[in-house]
C-alpha positions in Angstrom: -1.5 -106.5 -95.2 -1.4 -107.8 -91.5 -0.2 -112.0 -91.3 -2.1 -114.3 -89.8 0.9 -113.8 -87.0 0.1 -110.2 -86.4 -3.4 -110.3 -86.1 -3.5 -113.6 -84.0 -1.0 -111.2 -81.7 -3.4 -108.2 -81.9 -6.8 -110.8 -81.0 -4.7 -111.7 -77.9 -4.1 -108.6 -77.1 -7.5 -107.6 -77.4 -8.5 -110.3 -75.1 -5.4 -109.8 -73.1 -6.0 -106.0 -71.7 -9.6 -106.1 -70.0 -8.8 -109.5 -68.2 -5.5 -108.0 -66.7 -7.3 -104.8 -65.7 -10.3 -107.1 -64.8 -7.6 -108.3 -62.8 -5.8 -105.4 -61.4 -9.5 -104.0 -60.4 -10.6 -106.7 -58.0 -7.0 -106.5 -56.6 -7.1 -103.2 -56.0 -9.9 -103.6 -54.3 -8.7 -106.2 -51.9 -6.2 -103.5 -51.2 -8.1 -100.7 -50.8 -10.3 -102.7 -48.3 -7.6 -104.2 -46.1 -6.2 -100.3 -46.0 -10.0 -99.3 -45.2 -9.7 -102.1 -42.3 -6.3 -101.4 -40.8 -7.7 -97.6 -40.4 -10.9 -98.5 -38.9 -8.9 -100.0 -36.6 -6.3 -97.9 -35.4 -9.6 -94.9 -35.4 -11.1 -97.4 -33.0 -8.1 -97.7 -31.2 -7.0 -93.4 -30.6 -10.8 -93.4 -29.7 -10.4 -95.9 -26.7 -7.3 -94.0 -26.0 -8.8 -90.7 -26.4 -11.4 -92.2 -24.2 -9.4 -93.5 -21.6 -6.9 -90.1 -21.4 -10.2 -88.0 -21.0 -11.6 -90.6 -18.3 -8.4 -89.7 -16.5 -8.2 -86.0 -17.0 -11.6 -85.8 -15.9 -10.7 -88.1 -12.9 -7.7 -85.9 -12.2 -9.7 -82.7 -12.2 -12.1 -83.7 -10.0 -9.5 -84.6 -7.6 -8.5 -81.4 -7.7 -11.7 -79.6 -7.5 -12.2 -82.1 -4.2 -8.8 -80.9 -3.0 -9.9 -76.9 -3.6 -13.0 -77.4 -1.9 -11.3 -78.8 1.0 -8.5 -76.6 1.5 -11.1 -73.4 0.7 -13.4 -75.1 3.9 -10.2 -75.4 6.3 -8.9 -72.2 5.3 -13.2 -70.7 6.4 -12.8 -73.2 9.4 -9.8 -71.3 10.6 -10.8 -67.8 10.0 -14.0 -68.5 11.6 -12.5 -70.3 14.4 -9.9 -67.0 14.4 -13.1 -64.0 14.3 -14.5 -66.2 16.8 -11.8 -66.3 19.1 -11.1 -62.6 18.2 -15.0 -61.7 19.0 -14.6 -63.6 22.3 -11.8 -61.7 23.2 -13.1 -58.3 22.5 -16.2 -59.4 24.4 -13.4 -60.3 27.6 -12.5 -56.5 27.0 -16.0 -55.1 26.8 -16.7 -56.7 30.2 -13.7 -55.9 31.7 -14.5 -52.2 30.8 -17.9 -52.6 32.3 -16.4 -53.8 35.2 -14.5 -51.0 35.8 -16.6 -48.3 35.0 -18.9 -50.0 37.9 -16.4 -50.0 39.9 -15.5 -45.9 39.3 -19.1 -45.5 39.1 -19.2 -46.6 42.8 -16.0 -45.1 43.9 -17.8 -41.5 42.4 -20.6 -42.8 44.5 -18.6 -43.1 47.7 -16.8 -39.6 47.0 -20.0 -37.6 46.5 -21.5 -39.1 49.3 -18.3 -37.9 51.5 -18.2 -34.6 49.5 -21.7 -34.5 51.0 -20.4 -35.2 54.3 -17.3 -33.2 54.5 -20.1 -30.1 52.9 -22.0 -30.7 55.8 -19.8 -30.6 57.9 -18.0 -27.6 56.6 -21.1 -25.6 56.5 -21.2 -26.3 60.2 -17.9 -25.4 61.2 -18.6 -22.1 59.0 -21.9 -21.5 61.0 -19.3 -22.2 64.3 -16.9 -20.3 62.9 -19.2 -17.3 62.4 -20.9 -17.8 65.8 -17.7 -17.5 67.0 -16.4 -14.4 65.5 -19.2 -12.9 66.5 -18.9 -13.7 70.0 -15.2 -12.4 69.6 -16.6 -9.0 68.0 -18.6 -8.4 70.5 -16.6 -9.0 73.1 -13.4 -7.1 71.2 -16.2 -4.2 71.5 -17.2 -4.7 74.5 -13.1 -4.7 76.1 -11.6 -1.6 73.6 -14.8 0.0 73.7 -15.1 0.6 69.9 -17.6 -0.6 67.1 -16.5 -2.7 64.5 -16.7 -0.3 61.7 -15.0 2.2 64.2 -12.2 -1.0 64.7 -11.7 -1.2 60.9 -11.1 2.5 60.0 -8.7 2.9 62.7 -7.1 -0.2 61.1 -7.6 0.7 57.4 -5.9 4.3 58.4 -2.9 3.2 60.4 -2.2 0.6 57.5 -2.6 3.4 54.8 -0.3 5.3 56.9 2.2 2.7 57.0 2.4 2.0 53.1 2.4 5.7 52.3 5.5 6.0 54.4 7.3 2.7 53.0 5.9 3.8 49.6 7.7 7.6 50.0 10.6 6.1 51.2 11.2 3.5 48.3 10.3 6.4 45.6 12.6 8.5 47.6 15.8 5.9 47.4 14.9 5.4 44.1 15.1 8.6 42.9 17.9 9.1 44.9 19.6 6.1 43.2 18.9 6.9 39.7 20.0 10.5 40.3 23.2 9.2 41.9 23.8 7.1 38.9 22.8 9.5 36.1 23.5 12.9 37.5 26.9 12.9 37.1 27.6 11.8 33.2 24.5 13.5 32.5 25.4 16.7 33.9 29.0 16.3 32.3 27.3 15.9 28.9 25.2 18.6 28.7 27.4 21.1 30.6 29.7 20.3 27.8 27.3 20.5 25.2 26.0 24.0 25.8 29.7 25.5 26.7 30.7 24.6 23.0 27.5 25.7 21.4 27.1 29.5 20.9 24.3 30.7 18.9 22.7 33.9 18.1 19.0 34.8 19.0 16.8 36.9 17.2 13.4 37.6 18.5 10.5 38.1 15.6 7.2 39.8 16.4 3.9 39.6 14.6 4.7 43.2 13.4 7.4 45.2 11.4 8.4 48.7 11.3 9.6 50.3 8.6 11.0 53.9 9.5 10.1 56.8 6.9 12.2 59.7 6.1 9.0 62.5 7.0 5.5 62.3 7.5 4.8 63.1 4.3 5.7 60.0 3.0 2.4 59.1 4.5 0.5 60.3 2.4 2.6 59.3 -1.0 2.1 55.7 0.7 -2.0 56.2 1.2 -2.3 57.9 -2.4 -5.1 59.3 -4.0 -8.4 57.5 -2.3 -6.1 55.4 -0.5 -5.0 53.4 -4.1 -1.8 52.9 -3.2 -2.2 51.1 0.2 -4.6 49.0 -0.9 -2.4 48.0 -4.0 0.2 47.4 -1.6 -2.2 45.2 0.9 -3.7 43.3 -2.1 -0.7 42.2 -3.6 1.3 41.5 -0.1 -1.2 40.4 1.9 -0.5 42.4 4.9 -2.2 45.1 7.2 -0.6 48.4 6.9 -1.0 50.9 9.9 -0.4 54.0 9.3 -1.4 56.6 12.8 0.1 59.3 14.6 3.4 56.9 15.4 6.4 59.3 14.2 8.1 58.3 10.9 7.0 55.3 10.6 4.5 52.8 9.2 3.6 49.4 10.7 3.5 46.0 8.7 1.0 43.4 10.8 0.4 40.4 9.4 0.3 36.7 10.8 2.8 35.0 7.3 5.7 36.5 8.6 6.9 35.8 4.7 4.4 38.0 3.5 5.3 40.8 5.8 9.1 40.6 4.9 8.3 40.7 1.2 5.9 43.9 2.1 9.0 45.6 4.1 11.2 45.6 1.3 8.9 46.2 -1.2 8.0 49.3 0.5 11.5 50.1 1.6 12.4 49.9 -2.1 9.7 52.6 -3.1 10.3 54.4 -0.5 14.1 55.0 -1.8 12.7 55.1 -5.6 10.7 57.7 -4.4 8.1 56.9 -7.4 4.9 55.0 -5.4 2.0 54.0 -7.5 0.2 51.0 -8.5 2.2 49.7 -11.4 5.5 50.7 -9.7 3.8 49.0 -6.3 3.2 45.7 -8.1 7.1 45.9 -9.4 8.5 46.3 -6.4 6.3 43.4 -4.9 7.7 41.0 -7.7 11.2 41.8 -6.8 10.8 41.9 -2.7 9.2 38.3 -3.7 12.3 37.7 -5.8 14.1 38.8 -3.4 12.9 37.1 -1.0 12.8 33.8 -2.8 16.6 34.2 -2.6 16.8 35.1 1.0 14.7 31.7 2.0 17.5 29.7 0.0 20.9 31.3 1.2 19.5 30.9 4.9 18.7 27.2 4.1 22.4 26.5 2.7 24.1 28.8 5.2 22.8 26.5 8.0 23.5 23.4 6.5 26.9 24.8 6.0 27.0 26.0 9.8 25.8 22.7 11.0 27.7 21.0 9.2 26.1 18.5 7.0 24.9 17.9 3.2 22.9 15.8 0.9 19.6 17.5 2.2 17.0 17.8 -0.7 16.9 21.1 -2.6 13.0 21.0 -1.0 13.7 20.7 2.7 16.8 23.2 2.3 14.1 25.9 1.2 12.0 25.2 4.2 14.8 25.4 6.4 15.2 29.1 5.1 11.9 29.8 5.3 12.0 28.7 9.0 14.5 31.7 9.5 10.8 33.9 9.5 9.0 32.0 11.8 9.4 32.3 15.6 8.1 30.0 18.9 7.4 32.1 22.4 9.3 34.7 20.3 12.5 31.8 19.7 13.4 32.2 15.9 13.1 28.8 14.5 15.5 28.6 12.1 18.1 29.4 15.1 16.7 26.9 17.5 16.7 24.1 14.3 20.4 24.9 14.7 21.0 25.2 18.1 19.2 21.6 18.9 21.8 20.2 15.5 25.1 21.6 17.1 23.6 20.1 20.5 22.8 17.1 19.2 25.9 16.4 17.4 27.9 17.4 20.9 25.8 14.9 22.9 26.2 12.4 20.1 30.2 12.8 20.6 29.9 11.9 24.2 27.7 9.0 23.7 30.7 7.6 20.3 27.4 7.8 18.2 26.6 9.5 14.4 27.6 12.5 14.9 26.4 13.8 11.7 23.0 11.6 11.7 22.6 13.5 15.3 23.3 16.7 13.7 21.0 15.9 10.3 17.9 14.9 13.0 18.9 18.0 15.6 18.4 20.4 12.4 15.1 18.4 10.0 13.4 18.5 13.9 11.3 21.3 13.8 10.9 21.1 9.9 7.1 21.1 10.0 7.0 24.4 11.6 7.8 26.1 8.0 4.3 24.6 6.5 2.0 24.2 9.7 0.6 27.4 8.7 -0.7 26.4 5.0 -1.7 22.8 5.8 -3.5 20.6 8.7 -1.9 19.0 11.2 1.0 19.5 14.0 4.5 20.7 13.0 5.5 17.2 14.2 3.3 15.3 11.8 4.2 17.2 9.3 7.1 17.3 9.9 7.8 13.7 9.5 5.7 13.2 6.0 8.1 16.0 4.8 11.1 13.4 5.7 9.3 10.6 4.0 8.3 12.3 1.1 12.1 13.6 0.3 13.6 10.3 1.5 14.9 11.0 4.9 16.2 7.8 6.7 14.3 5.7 9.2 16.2 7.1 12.4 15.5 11.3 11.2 12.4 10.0 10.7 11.7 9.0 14.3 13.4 11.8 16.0 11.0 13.8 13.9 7.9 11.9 15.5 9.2 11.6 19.2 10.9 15.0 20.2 7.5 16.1 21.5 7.0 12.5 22.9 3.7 11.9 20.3 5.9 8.3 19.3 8.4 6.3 21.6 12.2 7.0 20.0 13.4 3.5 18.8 17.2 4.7 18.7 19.5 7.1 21.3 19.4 9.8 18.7 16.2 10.7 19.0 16.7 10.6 22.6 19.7 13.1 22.2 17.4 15.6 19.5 14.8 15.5 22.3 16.9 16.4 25.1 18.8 19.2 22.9 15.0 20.2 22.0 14.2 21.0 25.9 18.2 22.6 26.5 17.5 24.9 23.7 14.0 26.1 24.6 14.9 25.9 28.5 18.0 28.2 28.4 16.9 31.6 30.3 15.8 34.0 27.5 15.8 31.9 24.7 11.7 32.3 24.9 9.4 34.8 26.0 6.0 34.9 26.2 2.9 37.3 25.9 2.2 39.3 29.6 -1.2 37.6 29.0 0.0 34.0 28.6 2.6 34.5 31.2 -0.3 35.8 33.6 -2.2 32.7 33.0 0.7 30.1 33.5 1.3 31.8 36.6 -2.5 31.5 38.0 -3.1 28.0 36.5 0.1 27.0 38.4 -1.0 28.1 41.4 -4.6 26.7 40.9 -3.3 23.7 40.2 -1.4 23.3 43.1 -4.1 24.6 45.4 -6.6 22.1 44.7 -4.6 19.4 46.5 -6.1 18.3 49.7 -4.0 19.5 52.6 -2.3 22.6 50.6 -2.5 26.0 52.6 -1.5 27.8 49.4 0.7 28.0 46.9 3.3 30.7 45.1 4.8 30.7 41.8 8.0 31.9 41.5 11.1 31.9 38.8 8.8 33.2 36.3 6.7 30.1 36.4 9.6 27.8 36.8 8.8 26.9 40.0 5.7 26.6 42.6 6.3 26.8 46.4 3.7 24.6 48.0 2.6 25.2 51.1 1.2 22.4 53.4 -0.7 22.2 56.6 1.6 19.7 59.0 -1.6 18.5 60.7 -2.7 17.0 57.8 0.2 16.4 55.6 3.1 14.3 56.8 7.0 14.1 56.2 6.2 10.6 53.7 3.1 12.1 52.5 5.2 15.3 50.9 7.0 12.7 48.6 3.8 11.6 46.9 1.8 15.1 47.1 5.2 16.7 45.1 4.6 14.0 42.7 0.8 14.2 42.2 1.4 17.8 41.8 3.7 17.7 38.8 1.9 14.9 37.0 -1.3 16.9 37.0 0.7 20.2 36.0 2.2 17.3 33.1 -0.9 16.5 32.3 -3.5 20.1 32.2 -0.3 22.3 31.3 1.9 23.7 27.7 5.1 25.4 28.8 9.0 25.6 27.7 11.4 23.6 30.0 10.8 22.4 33.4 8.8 23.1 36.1 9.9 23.0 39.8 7.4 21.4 42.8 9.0 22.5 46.0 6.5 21.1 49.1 7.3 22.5 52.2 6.0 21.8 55.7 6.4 24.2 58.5 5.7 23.1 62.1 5.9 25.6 65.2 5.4 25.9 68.2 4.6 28.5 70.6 4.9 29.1 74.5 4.7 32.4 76.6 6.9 32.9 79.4 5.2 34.9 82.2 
């Protein structure tokens, strides 16, 4: 049990606690409210600052927005003041321009006007001038006693006359001087080409003869019904004649080929003595064999005389088979080689290819072996047969331009063109048929007669040469020059023939007196 102490402690206490918080409350209070004052103030005070920083920043900007404005106007006041001076100036030009085109306008002005002037007065000086001429026509007429037209033939012909004769003269020292200048190496080149060829000619017909033991072999080679001979034309191809001609039997045919293979076949039944069909077609495939075998020992025996290798298997079987074909009766084959060891001789002379010389001299004529089975000239063919079996650039041409069809790019084809003409000019290395020679012969003289001022003409040398005769009257020394070379460029021109041909003009002049 509490004493009187303890409780009197506890009352107080009691009493004690809510007056000291009663206490600490209202001082609090005063606390809290002077806090609440100071803070109130210092708002009020960042707000007048806040105030009076804004009041300047908005001072400052405007300042600046003033400045802006003014510097954007001075910088418009210049350019404008610079486009204006700029327009004024190009205004200045514009006038100035103006200015001057009047002025040219009026200087154009001024010169037409004279151009008028001087127009007029030209036409009238013509006019004078013509009046004038006139005057001096007439009287010209009136003193020589000719017309005008009269006046200007007689003038026309004695100035033709004059440049025919300077004309004939200059051809005449040119000719003179190139054949000065080229005769002599040129002669020394082919002289020496030809004295160190030597080949062998064989003339070929469109016929063959094969000789028979009897004339009764005749009749073995007709057969029963004639069976044999036509075996023998069916499988050959060829014509057999068979008349009154003594022990022997005629092969025609245009494939010379053809005809050899017919001439051994029959030479071989006519040894076997056995001739009938089935024999007939045996011997045919053996002549053909045999043939065959001919075509290709030619071929390699005139690459071996010529000298040269590395030709395709291809073109060294139509070389053989050129050994049965013949030009104005020439044998082909031989010619091919004549024109190769030519070529190659010239080619020495000249320090060129010898061999490529040779190789172009022999491949020349190399269409003639198939100008017979296909279209075209033996010089186009010729040349697709050297590009097909890969035949260089410079054969090639030489192919092309020994009949002149192509210009020759290199001297060898020169060289094969000019052994071409040595080989088919030499004396008897052609002949022709009496009917062809007959017609050469007239055209010639034809030719040469339907030149103004020709008395007649005579061809001579076997058609080498014409003899032209002229009328002196009408034809003069200078006018020979040109009528000799009108003469051959027309023969050039209308006329096929081997070699050259010769125009000899002559003039004769006489004259005649009686002593009485």
């Amino acid at each position: 049990m509490l004493g009187p102490i303890a409780i009197a402690i506890i009352i107080t206490l009691v009493i004690s606690i809510p007056v000291t918080a009663f206490i600490a409350k209202d001082q609090c209070k005063k606390e809290i409210e002077g806090k609440i004052g100071n803070a109130e103030d210092k708002a009020r005070e960042i707000i007048d600052e806040a105030l009076k920083t804004a009041e300047a920043k908005k001072r400052e900007g405007l300042l600046e927005v003033k400045e802006e404005s003014i510097r954007t106007k001075n910088e418009l006041d210049k350019e404008i003041k610079e486009r204006r001076a700029e327009a004024q100036r190009t205004e200045r030009r514009v006038q100035q321009k103006e200015e001057n085109i009047d002025k040219k306008a009026d200087a154009l002005e001024k010169k037409e006007n004279q151009l008028a002037k001087r127009e007029e007065e030209m036409r009238r000086q013509r006019d004078e001038i013509a009046r004038l001429n006139e005057q001096r026509i007439q009287e010209l007429e009136r003193i020589s006693g000719l017309t005008s037209d009269q006046a200007k033939e007689y003038l026309l012909k004695t100035v033709e006359e004059d440049v025919k004769h300077e004309t004939a003269v200059m051809i005449k020292e040119m000719e003179n001087r190139a054949k000065d200048e080229a005769d002599k190496k040129a002669r020394e080149y082919v002289v020496n080409a030809i004295q160190k060829c030597a080949a062998d000619h064989v003339s070929e017909a469109t016929i063959s003869v094969v000789q028979l033991p009897n004339d009764e072999m005749k009749g073995r080679i007709i057969g029963r019904e004639g069976r044999n001979i036509r075996t023998l034309e069916t499988l050959t191809g060829v014509d057999l004649i068979i008349d009154d001609t003594p022990e022997a039997v005629v092969l025609s045919g245009f494939d010379p080929i053809r005809r050899e293979v017919a001439r051994i076949a029959l030479e071989k039944l006519i040894v076997d003595g056995r001739i009938h069909p089935a024999r007939i077609e045996e011997m045919v495939e053996k002549a053909q064999r045999e043939v065959e075998t001919i075509i290709k020992e030619e071929g390699e025996a005139a690459l071996l005389e010529v000298g040269i290798h590395g030709i395709h298997p291809e073109l060294v079987k139509l070389l053989g088979k050129m050994k049965f074909r013949t030009s104005y009766g020439q044998n082909a084959l031989k010619h091919s080689i004549e024109v190769a060891q030519i070529s190659g001789l010239l080619a020495a002379e000249l320090g060129l290819d010898i061999r490529l010389s040779k190789r172009a001299g022999l491949l020349h004529d190399i269409g003639k072996a198939v100008d017979h089975e296909m279209e075209g000239s033996h010089v186009q063919l010729g040349a697709e047969l050297c590009r097909k079996y890969k035949e260089s650039a410079t054969v090639i041409n030489a192919v092309e331009s020994h009949h002149g069809d192509k210009e020759p790019t290199s001297l060898i084809s020169c060289i094969v063109q000019a052994a071409d003409a040595i080989s088919a000019a030499r004396p008897g290395a052609r002949r022709e048929t009496l009917e062809t020679y007959t017609t050469r012969l007239k055209q010639l003289e034809d030719i040469s007669n339907n030149f103004k001022g020709v008395e007649k003409s005579f061809a001579i040398q076997a058609g080498r040469e014409v003899r032209v005769m002229v009328v002196p009257e009408q034809i003069s020394d200078a006018d020979m020059v040109l009528l000799a070379r009108d003469i051959s460029k027309k023969i050039e021109a209308e006329m096929e023939y081997p070699g050259q041909i010769k125009v000899n003009v002559i003039r004769e002049s006489r004259v005649t007196d009686y002593a009485k």
